[in-house]
ROFI-155608 format. One record per residue (C-alpha): chain; x, y, z. Coordinates in nm, 2 decimals. Layout:
<r cadena="A" u="X" v="Y" w="Z"/>
...
// end
This chain:
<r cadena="A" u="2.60" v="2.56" w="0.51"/>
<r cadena="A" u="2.42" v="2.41" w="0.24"/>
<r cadena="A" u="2.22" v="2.16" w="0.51"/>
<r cadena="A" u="2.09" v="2.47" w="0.71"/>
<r cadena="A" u="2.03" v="2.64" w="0.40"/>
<r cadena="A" u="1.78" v="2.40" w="0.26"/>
<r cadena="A" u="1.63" v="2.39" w="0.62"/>
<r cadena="A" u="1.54" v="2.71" w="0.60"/>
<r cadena="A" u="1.61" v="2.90" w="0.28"/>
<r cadena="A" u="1.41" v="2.73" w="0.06"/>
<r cadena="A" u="1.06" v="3.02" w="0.11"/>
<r cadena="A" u="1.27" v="3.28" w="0.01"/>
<r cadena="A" u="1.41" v="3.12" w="-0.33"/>
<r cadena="A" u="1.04" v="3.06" w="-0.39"/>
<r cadena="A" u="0.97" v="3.43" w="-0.33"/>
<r cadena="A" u="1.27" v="3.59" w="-0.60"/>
<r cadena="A" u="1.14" v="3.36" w="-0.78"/>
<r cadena="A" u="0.77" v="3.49" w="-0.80"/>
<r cadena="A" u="0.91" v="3.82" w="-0.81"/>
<r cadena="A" u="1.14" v="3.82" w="-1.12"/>
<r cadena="A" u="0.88" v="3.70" w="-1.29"/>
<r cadena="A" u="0.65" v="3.97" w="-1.16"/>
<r cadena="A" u="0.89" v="4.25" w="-1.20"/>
<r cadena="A" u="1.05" v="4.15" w="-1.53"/>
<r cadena="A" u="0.83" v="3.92" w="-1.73"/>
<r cadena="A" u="0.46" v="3.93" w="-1.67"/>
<r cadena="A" u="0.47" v="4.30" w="-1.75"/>
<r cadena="A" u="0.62" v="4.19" w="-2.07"/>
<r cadena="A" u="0.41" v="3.91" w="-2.16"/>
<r cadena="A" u="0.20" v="4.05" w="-2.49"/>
<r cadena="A" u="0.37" v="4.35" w="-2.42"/>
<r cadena="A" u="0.65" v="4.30" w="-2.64"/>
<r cadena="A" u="0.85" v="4.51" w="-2.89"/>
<r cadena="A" u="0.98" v="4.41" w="-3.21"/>
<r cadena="A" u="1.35" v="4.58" w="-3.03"/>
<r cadena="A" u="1.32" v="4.36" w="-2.76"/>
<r cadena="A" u="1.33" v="4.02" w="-2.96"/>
<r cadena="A" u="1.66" v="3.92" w="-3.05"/>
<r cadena="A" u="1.82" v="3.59" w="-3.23"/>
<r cadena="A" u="2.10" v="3.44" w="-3.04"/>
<r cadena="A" u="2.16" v="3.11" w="-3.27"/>
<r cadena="A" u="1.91" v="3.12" w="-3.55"/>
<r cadena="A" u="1.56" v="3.26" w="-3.63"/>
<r cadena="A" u="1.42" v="2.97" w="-3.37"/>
<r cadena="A" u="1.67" v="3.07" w="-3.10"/>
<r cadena="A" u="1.51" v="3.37" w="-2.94"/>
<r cadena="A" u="1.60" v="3.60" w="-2.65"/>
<r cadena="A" u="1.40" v="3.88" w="-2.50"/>
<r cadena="A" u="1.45" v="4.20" w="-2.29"/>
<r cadena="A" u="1.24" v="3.96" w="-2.03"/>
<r cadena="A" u="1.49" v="3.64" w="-2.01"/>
<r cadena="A" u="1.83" v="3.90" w="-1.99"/>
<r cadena="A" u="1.63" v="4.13" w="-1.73"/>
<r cadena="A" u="1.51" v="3.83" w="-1.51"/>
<r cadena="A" u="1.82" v="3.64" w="-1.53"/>
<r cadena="A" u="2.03" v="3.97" w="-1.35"/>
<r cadena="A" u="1.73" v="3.98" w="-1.08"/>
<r cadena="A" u="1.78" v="3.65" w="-1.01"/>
<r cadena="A" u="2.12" v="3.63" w="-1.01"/>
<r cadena="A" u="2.12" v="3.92" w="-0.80"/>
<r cadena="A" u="1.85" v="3.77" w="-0.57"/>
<r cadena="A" u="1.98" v="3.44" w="-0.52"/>
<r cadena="A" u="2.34" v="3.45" w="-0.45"/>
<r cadena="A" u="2.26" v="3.71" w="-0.17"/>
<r cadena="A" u="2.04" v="3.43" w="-0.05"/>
<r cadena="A" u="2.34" v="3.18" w="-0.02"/>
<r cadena="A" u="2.70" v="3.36" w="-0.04"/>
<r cadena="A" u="2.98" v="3.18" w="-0.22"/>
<r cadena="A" u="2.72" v="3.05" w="-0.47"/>
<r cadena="A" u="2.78" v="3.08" w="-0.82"/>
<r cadena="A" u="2.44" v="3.11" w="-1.10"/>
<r cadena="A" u="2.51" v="2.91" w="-1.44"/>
<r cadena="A" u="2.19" v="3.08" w="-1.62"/>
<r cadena="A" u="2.13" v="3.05" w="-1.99"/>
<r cadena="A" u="2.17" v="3.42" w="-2.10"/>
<r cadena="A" u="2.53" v="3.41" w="-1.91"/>
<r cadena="A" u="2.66" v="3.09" w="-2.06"/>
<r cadena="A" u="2.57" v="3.22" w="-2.43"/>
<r cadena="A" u="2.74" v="3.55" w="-2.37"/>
<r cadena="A" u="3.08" v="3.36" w="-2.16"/>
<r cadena="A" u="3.05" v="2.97" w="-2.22"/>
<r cadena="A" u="3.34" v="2.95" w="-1.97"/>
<r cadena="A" u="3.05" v="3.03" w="-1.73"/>
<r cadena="A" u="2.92" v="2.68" w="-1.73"/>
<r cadena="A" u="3.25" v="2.51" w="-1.55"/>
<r cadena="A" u="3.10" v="2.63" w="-1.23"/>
<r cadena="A" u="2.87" v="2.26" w="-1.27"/>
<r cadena="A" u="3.22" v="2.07" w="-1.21"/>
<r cadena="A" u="3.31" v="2.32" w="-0.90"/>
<r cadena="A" u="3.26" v="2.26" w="-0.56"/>
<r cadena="A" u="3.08" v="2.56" w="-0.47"/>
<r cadena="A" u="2.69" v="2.53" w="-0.45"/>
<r cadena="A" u="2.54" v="2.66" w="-0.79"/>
<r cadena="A" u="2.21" v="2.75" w="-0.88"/>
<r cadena="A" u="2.09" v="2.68" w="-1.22"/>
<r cadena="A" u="1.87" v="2.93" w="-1.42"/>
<r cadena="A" u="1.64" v="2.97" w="-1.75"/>
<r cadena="A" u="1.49" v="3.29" w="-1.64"/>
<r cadena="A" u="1.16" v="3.19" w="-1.96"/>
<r cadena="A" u="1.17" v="2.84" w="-2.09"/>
<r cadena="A" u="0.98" v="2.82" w="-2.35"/>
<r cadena="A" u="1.08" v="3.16" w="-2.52"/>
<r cadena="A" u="0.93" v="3.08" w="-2.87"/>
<r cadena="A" u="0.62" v="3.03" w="-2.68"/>
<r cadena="A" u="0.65" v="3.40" w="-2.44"/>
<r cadena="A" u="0.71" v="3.58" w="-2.82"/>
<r cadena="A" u="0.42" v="3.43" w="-2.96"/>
<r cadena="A" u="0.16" v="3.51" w="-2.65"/>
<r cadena="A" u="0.13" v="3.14" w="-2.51"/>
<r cadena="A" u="0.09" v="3.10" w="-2.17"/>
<r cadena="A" u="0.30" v="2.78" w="-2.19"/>
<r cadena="A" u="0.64" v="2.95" w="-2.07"/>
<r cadena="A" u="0.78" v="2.94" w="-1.70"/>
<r cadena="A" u="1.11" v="3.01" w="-1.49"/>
<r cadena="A" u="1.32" v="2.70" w="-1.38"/>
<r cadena="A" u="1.57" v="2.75" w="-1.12"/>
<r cadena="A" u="1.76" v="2.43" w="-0.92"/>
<r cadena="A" u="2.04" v="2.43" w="-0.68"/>
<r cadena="A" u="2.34" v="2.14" w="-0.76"/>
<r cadena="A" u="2.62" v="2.10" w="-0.56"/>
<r cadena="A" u="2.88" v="1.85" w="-0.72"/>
<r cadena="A" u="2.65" v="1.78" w="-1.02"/>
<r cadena="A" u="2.39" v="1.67" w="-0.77"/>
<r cadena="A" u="2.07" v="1.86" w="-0.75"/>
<r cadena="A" u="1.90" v="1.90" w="-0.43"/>
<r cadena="A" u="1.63" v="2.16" w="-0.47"/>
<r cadena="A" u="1.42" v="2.30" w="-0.78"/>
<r cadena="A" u="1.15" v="2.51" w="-0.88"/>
<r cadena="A" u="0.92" v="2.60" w="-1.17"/>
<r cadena="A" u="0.72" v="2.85" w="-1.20"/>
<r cadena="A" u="0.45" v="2.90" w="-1.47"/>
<r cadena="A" u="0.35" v="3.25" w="-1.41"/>
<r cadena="A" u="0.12" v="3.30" w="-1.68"/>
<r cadena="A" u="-0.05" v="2.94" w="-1.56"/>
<r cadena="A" u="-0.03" v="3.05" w="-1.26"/>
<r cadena="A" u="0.19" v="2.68" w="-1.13"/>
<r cadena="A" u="0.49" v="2.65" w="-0.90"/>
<r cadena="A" u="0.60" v="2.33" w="-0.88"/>
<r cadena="A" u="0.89" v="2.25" w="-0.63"/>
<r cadena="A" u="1.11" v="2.02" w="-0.51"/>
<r cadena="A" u="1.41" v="1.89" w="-0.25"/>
<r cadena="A" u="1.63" v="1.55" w="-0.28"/>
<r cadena="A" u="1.41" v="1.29" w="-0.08"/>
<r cadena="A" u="1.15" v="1.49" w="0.03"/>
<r cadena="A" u="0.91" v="1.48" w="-0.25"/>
<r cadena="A" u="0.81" v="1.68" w="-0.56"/>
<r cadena="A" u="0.49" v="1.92" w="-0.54"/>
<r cadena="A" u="0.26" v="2.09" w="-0.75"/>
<r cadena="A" u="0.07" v="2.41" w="-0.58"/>
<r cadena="A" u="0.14" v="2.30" w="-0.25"/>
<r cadena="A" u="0.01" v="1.93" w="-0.32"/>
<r cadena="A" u="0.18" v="1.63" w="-0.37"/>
<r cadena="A" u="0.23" v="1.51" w="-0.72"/>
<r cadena="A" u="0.30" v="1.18" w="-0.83"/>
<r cadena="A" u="0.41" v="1.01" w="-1.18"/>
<r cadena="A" u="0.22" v="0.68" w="-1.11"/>
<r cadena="A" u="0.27" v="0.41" w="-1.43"/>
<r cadena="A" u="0.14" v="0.44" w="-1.79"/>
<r cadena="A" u="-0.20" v="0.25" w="-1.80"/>
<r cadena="A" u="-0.19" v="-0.07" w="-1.92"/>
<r cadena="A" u="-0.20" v="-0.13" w="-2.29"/>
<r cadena="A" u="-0.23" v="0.21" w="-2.38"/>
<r cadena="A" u="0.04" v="0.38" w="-2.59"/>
<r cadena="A" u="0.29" v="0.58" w="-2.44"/>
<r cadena="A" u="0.27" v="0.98" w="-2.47"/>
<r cadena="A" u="0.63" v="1.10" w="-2.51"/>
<r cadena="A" u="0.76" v="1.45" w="-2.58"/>
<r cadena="A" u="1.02" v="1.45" w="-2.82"/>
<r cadena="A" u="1.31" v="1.70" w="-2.89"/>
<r cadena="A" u="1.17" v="1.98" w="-3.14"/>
<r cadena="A" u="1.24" v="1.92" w="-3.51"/>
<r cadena="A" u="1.34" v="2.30" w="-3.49"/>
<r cadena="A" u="1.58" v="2.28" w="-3.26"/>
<r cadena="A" u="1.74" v="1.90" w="-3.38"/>
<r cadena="A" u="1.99" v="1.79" w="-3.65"/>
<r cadena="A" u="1.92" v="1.56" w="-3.91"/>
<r cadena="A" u="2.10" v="1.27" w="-3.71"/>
<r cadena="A" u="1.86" v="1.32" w="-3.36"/>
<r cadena="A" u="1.61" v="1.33" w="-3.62"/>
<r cadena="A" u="1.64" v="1.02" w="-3.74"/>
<r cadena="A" u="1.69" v="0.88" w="-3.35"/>
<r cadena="A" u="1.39" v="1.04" w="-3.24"/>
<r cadena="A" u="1.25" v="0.85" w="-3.56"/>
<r cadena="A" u="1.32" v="0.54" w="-3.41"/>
<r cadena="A" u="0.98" v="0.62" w="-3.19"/>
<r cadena="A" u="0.76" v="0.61" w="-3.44"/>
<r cadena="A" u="0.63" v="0.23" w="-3.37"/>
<r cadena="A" u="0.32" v="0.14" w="-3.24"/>
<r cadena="A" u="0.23" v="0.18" w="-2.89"/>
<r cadena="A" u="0.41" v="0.49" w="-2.86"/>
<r cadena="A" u="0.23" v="0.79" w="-2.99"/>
<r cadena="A" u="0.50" v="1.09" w="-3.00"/>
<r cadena="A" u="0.47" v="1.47" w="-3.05"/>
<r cadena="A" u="0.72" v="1.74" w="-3.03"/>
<r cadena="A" u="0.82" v="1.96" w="-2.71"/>
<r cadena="A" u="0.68" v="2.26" w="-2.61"/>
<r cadena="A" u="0.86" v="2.45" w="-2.29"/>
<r cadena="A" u="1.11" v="2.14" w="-2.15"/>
<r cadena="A" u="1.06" v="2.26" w="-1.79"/>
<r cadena="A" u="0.66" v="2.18" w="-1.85"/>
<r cadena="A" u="0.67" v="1.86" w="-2.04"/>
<r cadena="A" u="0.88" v="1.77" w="-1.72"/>
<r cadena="A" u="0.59" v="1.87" w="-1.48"/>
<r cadena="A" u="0.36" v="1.68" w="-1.74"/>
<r cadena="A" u="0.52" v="1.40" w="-1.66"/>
<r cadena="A" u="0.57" v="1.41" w="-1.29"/>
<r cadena="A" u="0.19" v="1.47" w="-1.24"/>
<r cadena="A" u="0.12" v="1.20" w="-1.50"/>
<r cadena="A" u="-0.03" v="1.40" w="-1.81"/>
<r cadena="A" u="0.28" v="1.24" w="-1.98"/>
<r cadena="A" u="0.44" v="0.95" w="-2.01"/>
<r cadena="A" u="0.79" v="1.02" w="-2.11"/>
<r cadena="A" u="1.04" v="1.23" w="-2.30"/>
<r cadena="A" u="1.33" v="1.19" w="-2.49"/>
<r cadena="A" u="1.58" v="1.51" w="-2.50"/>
<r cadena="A" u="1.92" v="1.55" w="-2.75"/>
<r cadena="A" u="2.06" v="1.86" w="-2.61"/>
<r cadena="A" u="2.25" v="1.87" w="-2.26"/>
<r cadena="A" u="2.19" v="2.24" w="-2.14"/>
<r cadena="A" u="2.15" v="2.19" w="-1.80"/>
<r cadena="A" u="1.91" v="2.54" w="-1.73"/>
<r cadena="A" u="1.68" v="2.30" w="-1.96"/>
<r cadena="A" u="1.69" v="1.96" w="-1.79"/>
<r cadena="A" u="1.79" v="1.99" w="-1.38"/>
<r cadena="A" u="1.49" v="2.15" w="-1.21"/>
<r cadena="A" u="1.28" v="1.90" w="-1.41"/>
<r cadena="A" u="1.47" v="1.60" w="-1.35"/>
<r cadena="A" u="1.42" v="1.62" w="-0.96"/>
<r cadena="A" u="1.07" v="1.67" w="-1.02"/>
<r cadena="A" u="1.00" v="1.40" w="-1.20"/>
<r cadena="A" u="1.29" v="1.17" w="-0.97"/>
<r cadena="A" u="1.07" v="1.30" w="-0.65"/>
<r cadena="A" u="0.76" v="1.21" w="-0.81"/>
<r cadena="A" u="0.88" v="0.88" w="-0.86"/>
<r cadena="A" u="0.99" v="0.89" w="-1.22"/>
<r cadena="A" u="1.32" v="0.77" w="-1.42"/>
<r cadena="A" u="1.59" v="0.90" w="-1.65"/>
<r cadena="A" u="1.87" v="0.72" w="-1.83"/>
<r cadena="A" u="2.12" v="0.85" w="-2.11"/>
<r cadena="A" u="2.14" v="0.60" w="-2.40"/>
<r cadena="A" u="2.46" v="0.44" w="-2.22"/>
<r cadena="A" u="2.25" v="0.32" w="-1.94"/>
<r cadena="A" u="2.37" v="0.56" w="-1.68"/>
<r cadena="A" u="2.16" v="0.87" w="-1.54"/>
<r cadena="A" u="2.17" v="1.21" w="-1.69"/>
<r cadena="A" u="2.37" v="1.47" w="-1.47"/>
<r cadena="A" u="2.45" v="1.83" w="-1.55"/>
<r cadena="A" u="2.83" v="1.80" w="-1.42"/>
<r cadena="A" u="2.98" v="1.56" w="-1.70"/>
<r cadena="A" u="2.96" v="1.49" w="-2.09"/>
<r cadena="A" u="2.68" v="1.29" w="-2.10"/>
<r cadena="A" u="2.55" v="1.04" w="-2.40"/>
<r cadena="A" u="2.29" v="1.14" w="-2.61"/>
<r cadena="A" u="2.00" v="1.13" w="-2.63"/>
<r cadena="A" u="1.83" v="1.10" w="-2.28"/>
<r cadena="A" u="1.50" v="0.92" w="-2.19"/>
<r cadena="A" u="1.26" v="1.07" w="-1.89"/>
<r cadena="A" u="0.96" v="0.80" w="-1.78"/>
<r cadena="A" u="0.70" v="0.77" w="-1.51"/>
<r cadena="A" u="0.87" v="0.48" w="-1.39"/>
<r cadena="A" u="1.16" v="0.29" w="-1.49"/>
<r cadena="A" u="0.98" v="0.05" w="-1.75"/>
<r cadena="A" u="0.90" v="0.35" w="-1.93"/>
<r cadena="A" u="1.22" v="0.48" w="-1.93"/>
<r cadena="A" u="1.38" v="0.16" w="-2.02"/>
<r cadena="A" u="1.18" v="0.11" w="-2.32"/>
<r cadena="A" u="1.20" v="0.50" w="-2.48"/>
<r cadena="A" u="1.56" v="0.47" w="-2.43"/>
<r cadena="A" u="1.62" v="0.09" w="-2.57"/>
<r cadena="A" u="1.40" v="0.22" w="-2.91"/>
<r cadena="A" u="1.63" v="0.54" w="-2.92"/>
<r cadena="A" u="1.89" v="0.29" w="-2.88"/>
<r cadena="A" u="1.75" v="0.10" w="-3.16"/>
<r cadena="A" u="1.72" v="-0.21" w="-2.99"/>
// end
């Protein structure tokens, strides 16, 4: 079921895709109402009318798409944490973040987009992300490349002797402990800045605009449509323990994304302060 689905499914996830964002978030973008901005976990923690409406239509959308699927989206999991056991299931599950990069949607930044992958047994085989306001859809399946637009993007290799750009977890969203591991990239040759959107530092790095990243929170809605952007673009990940990231187990934190593997190798040996 799955095979023939990603034969011949795949258009149609791209087009709920371009519509929940047409139908419930562009019309909302610098549209917003103080009522329709809500805290979930702190004054940094934002949800919007937007992310609950176009999590439903997606939810909606895509398991009509591919019956006996089940939808771990962010808005779901904070209402029913329980929601998120469907990762260690066996039935194909789509992950969702209806706006990544809610801060940025709030404030009027274009800088937001919808991230959506299909995982079956914690292994992701299809993803998209959609930057509406940029006007971007980047997209990819499990061996068959990742691409940007329509065109093939690839992560190539930091040039040599220059220092590495790596997005770092946001002071606002870290404790005082991943801040002093993110600390531990403040060396020369690597010349770090905090995150914006996660699902768009991934893209920067599978088309090359970034180096790396280094990530200390495990929500998967954040992490799994970029990682098999950036894998299909010819890019790395590793946890600190030396083992890839994957959105079906614990995993050890933090978690280093690079263009190629020496990248990766090195942001996660500094995080690993060696």
């Amino acid at each position: 079921m799955i095979d023939e689905f990603l034969a011949h499914g795949l258009s149609d996830v791209e087009e709920a895709v371009r519509k929940a964002a047409a139908i419930e978030i562009m019309p909302r973008f610098r549209q917003l109402a103080e009522h329709e901005v809500d805290e979930k976990n702190g004054p940094h923690d934002l949800v919007t009318v937007a992310d609950r409406q176009a999590e439903e239509y997606l939810t909606a959308a895509l398991t009509r798409l591919l019956p006996g699927s089940a939808v771990v989206g962010e808005e779901a999991v904070h209402a029913d944490p329980g929601v998120y056991a469907a990762l260690r299931a066996d039935a194909p599950v789509w992950i969702v973040d209806p706006v990544d990069g809610t801060r940025q949607f709030v404030n009027g930044d274009p800088a937001f987009c919808t991230l959506v992958a299909l995982a079956l047994r914690g292994e992701i085989l299809a993803s998209w992300t959609f930057a509406p306001a940029l006007e971007e859809l980047a997209t990819a399946v499990r061996g068959q490349g990742a691409y940007l637009n329509g065109e093939r993007i690839r992560s190539g290799s930091p040039e040599p002797g220059a220092a590495l750009r790596v997005a770092i977890a946001h002071p606002l969203y870290t404790s005082d402990e991943n801040k002093r591991t993110l600390a531990r990239l403040d060396v020369p040759g690597v010349a770090a800045r905090p995150c914006g959107s996660a699902g768009l530092e991934y893209l920067k790095v599978a088309r090359g605009e970034m180096d790396g990243l280094a990530f200390t929170w495990p929500s998967a809605w954040d992490h799994a449509a970029g990682l098999l952007l950036v894998a299909e673009a010819g890019g790395t990940q590793s946890t600190v323990d030396g083992v890839p990231f994957r959105v079906d187990r614990d995993n050890a934190l933090p978690f280093a994304v690079g263009r190629d593997e020496a990248t990766t190798v090195r942001i996660r040996e500094l995080l690993r302060g060696v």
